[in-house]
LOSEZA-928471 format. One line per 2 residues: number of its first residue (from 1); for each residue x, y, z of N, C-alpha, C. Coordinates in nm, 2 decimals, m for minus. Each point is the difference from the previous one (the first is absolute). Layout:
# LOSEZA-928471
NUM = X/Y/Z/X/Y/Z/X/Y/Z | ... .
# end
This chain:
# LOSEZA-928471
1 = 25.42/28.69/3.69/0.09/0.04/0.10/m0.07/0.00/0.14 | m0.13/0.03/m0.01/m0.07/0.04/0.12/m0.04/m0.11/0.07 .
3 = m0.03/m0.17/m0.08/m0.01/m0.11/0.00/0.15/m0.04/0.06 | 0.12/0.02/m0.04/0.08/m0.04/0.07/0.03/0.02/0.10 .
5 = m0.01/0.14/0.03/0.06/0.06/0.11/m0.08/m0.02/0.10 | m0.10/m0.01/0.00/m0.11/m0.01/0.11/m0.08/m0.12/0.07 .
7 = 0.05/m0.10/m0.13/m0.12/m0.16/m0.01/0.06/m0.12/m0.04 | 0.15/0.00/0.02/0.14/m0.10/m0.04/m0.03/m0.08/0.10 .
9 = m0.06/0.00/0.12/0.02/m0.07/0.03/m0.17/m0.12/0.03 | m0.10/0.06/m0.07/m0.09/m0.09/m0.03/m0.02/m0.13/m0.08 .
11 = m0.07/m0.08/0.04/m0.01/m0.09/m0.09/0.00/m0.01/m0.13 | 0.03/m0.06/m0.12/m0.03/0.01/m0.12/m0.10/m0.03/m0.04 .
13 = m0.08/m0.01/0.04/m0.12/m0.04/m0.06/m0.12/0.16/0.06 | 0.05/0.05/0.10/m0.07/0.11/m0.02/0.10/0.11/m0.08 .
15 = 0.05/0.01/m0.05/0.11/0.11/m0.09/m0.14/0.01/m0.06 | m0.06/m0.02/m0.12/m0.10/0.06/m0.13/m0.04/0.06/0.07 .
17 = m0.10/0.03/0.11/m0.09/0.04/0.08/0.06/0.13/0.03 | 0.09/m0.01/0.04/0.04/0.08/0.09/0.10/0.11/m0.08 .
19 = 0.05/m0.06/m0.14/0.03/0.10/m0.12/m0.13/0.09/m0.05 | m0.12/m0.06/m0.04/m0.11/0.05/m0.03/m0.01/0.14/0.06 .
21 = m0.04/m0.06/0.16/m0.04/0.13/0.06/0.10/0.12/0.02 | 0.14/m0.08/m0.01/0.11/0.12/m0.04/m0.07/0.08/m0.13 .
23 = 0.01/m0.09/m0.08/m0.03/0.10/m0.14/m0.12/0.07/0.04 | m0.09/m0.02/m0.01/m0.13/0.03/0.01/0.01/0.17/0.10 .
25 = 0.09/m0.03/0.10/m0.03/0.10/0.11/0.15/0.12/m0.10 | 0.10/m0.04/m0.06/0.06/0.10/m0.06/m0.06/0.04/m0.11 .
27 = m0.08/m0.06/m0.09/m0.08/0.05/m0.09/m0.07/0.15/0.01 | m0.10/m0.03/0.12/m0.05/0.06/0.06/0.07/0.15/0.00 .
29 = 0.06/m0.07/0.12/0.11/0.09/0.08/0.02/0.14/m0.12 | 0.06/m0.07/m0.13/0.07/0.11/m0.11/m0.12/0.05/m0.05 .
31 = m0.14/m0.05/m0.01/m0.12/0.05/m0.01/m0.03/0.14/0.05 | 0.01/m0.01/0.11/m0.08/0.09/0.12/0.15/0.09/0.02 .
33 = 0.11/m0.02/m0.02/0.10/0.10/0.01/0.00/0.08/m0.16 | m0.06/m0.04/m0.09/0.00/0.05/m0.13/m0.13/0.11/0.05 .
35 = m0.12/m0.07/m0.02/m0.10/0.11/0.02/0.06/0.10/0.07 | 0.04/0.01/0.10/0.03/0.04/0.11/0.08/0.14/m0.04 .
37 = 0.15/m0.07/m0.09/0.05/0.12/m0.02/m0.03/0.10/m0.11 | m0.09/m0.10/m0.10/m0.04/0.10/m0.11/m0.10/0.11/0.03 .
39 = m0.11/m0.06/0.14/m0.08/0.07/0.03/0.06/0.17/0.10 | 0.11/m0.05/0.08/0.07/0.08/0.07/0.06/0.13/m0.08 .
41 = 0.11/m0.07/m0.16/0.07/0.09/m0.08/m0.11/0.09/m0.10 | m0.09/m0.04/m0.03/m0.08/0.04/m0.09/m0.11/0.11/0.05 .
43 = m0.04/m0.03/0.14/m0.10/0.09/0.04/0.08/0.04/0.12 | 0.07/0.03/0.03/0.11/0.06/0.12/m0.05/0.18/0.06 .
45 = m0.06/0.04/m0.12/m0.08/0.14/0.06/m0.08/m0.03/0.07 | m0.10/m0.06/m0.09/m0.13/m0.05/0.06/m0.03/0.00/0.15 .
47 = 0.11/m0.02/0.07/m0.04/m0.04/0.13/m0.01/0.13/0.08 | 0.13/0.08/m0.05/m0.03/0.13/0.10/m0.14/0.07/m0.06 .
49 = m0.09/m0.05/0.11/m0.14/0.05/0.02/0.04/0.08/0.13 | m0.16/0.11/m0.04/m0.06/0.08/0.09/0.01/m0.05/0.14 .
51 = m0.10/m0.09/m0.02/m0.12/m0.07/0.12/0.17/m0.12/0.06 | 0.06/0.06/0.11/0.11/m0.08/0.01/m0.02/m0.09/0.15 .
53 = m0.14/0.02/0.01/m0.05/m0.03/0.15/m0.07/m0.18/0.00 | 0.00/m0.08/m0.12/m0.01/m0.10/m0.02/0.13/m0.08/m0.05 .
55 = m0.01/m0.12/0.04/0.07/m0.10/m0.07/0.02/0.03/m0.16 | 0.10/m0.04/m0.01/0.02/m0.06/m0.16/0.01/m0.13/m0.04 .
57 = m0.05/m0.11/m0.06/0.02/m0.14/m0.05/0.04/0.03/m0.13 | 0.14/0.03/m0.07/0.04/m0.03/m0.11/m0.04/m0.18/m0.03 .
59 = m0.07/m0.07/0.04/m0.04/m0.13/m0.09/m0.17/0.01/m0.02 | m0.08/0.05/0.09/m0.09/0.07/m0.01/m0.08/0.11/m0.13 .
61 = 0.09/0.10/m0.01/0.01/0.06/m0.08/0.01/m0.07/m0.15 | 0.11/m0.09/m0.03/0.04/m0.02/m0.11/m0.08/m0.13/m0.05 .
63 = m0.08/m0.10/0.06/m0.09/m0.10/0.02/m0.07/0.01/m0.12 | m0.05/0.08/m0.07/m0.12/0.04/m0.08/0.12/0.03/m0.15 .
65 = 0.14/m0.05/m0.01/0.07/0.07/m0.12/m0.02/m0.07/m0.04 | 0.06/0.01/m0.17/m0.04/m0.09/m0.09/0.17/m0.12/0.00 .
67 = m0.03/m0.09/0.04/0.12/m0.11/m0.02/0.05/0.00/m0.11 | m0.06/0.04/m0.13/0.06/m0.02/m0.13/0.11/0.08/m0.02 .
69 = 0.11/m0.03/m0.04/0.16/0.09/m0.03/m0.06/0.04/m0.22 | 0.00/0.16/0.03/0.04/0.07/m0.17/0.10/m0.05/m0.05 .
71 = 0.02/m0.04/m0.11/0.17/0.05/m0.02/m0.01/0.13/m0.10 | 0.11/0.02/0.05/0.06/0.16/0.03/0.11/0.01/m0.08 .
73 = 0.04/0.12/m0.04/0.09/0.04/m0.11/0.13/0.02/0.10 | 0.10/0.01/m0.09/0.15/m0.02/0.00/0.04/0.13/0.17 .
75 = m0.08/0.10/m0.10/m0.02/0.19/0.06/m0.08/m0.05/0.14 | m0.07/m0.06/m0.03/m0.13/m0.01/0.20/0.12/m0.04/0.04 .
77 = 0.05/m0.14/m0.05/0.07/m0.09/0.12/0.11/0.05/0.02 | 0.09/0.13/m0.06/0.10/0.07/0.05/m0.04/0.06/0.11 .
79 = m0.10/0.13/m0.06/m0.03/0.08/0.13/m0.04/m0.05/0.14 | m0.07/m0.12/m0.01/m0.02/m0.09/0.08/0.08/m0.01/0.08 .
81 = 0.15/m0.06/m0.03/0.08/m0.05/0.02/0.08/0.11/0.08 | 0.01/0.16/m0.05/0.05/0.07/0.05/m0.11/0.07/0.11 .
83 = m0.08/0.05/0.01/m0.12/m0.02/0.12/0.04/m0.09/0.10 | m0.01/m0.12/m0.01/0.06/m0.10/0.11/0.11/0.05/0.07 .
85 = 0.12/0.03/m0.13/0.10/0.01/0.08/0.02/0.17/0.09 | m0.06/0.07/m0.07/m0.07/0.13/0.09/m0.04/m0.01/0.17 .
87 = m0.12/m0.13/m0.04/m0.06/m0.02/0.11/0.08/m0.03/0.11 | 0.08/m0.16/m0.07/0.13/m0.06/0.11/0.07/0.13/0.07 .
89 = 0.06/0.09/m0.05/0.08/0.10/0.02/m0.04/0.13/0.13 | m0.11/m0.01/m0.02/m0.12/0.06/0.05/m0.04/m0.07/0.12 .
91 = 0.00/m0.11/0.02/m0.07/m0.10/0.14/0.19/0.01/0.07 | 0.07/m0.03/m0.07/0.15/m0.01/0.04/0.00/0.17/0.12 .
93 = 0.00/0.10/m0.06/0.01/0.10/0.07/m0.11/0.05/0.12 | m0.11/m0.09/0.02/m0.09/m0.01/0.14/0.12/0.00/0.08 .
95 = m0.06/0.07/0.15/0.05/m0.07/0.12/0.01/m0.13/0.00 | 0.09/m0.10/0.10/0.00/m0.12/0.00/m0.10/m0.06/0.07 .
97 = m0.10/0.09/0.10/m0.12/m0.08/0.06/m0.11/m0.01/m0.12 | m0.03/0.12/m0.06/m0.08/0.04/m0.10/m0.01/m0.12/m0.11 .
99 = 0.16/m0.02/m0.04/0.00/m0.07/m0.08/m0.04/m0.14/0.02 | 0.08/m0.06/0.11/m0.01/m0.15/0.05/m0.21/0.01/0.04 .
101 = m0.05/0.06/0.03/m0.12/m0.01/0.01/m0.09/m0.01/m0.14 | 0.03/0.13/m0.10/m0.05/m0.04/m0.11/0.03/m0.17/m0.08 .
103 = 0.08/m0.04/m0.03/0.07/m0.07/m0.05/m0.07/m0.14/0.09 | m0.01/0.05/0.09/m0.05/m0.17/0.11/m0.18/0.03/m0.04 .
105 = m0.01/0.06/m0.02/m0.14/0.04/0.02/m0.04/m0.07/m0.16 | 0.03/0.11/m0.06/m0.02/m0.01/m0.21/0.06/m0.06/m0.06 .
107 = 0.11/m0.05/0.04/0.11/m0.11/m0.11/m0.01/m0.11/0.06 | 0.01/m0.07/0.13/0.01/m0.12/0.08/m0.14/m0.06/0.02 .
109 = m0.12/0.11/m0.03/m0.14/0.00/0.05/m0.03/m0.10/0.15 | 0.07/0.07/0.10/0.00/0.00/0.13/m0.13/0.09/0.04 .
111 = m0.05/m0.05/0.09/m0.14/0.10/0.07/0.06/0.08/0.12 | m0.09/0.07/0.02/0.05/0.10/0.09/0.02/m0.06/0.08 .
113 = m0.05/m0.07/0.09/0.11/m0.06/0.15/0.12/m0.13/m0.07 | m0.02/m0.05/m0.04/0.11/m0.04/m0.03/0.15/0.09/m0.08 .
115 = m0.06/0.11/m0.08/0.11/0.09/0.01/0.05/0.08/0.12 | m0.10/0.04/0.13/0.02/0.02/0.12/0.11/m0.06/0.08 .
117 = m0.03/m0.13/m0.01/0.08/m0.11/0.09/0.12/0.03/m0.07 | 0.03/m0.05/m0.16/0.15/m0.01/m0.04/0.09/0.15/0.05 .
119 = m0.10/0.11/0.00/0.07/0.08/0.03/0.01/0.08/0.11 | m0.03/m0.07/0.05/0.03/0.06/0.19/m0.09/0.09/0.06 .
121 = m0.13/0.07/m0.08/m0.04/0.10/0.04/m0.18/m0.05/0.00 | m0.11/0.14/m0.01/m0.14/m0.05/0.04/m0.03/m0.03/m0.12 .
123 = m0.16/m0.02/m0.02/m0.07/m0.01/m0.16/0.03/0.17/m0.04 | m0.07/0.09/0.08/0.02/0.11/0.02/0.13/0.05/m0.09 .
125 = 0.10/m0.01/0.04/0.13/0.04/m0.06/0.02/m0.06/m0.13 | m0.08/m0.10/m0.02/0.01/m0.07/m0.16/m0.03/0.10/m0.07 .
127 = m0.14/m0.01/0.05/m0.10/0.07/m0.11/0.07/0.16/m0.04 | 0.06/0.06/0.12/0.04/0.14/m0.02/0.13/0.00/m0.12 .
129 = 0.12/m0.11/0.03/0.09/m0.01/m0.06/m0.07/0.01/m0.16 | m0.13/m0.12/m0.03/m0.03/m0.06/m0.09/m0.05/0.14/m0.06 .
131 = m0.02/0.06/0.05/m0.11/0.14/m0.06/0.09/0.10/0.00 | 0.11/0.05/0.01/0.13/0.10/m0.02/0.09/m0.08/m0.10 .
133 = 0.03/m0.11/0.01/0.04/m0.06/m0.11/m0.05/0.04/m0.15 | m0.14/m0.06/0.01/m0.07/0.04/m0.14/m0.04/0.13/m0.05 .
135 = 0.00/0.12/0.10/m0.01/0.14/m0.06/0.11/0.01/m0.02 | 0.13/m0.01/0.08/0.13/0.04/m0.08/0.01/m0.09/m0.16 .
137 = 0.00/m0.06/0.02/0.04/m0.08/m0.16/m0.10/0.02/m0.06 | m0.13/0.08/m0.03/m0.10/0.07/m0.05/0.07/0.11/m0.04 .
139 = 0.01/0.10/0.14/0.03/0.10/m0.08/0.13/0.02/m0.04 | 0.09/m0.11/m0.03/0.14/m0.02/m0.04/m0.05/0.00/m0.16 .
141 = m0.04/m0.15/0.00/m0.06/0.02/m0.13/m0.03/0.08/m0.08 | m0.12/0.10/0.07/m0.07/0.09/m0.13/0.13/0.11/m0.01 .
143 = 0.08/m0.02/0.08/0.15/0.12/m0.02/0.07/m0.03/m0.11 | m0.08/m0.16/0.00/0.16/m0.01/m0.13/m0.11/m0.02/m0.11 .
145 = m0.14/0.00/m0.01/m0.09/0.05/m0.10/m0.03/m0.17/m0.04 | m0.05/m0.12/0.10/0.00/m0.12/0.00/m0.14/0.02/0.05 .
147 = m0.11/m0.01/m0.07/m0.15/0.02/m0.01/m0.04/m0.15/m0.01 | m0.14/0.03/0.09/m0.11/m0.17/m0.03/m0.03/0.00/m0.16 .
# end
């Protein structure tokens, strides 16, 4: 689709090429949005740290995991399943700046000035949104007894 909508009007003889790097770059793409959100839903405490006076790089952090997928029983991939939807429920009820910053930040993996720019405000205000974001849905979580 992305081939058509965008590259209909190139030559046919560059179409392969230019499908490739389509594929190649969506591949990816579902790659780094996977890591991304397993690393986000799974260790979601994790973040509300102490030391709140540094950056966070959730890709940083997660760099060193093991790529290999368990498989997992019927019971994990429930609870799993309902955790997530915990989580969702839980990011839903942020403020709408809170939110749109987390989410641009952790889910989109946008850097801090470019979540800045999308959102009208400094790095400054990211980082703060980004850091009240993650203690509330911390300590939302351990309310509803949703542990690392």
């Amino acid at each position: 689709m992305k081939l058509a909508a965008s590259y209909g009007d190139k030559p046919v003889a560059e179409l392969p090429m230019l499908y490739q790097r389509i594929l190649s770059n969506s591949t990816l793409d579902w790659f780094r949005r996977q890591k991304t959100r397993n690393a986000v839903f799974t260790n979601l405490s994790d973040f509300d740290t102490a030391h709140n006076d540094t950056e966070f790089d959730l890709l940083e952090t997660f760099a060193g995991a093991s790529e290999s997928q368990q498989v997992e029983s019927a019971e994990t991939s429930t609870q799993r399943t309902q955790i997530l939807r915990e989580i969702e429920l839980q990011i839903q009820q942020l403020p709408a700046r809170q939110r749109e910053a987390f989410l641009m930040r952790y889910w989109e993996e946008l850097d801090v000035a470019e979540t800045a720019a999308a959102m009208g405000c400094s790095q400054g205000s990211v980082k703060t949104h980004c850091s009240r974001a993650v203690q509330a849905l911390a300590k939302a979580l351990r309310a509803k007894g949703i542990m690392p």
